[in-house]
C-alpha positions in Angstrom: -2.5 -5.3 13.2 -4.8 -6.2 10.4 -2.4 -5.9 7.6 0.4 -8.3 7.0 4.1 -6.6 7.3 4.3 -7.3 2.8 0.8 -5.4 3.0 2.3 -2.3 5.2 5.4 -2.3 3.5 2.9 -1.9 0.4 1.0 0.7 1.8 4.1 2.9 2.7 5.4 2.4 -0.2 1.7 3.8 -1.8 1.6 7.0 0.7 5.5 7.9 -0.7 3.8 8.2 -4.7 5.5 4.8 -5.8 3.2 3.1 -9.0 2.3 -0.5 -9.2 5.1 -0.6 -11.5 7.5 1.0 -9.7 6.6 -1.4 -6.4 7.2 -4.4 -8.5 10.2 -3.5 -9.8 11.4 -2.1 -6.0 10.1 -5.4 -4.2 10.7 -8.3 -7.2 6.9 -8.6 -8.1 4.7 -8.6 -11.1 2.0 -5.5 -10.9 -0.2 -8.3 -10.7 0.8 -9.0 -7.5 1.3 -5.7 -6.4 -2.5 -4.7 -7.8 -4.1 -7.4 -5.7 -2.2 -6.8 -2.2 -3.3 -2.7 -2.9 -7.0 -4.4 -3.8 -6.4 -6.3 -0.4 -5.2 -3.8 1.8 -8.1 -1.5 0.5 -10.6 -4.3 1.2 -9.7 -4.9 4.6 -9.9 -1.4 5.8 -12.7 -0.6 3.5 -10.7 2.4 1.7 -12.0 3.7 -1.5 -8.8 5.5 -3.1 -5.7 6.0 -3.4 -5.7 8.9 -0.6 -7.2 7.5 1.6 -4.4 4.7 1.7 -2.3 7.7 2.0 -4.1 9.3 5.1 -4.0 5.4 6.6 -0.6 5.3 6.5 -0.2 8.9 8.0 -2.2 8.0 11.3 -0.7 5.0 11.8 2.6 6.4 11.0 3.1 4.0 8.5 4.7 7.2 6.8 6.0 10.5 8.0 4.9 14.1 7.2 
């Protein structure tokens, strides 16, 4: 997979409505670091918002319906 298991756990963690805050807090990192893995993961599979991380994580079922 492209994405590293921090980067998918990331990603899920997006598609469920969780802020950068709230993934810092959940995961014990700044929003620094959680802002450049989301600037990362949407870099290396050339996504352009927040939904479409969302519909990424729904067809690799990264997340459930």
């Amino acid at each position: 997979d492209r994405l590293t298991p921090r980067e998918r756990e990331i990603v899920q963690l997006v598609a469920e409505g969780r802020t950068s805050k709230d993934i810092a807090l959940l995961l014990g990192l700044s929003v620094k670091t959680v802002d450049a893995h989301r600037a990362n993961i949407m870099r290396k599979l050339n996504l352009h918002s927040v939904s479409e991380v969302v519909l990424y994580a729904v067809r690799n079922q990264i997340v459930q319906v």
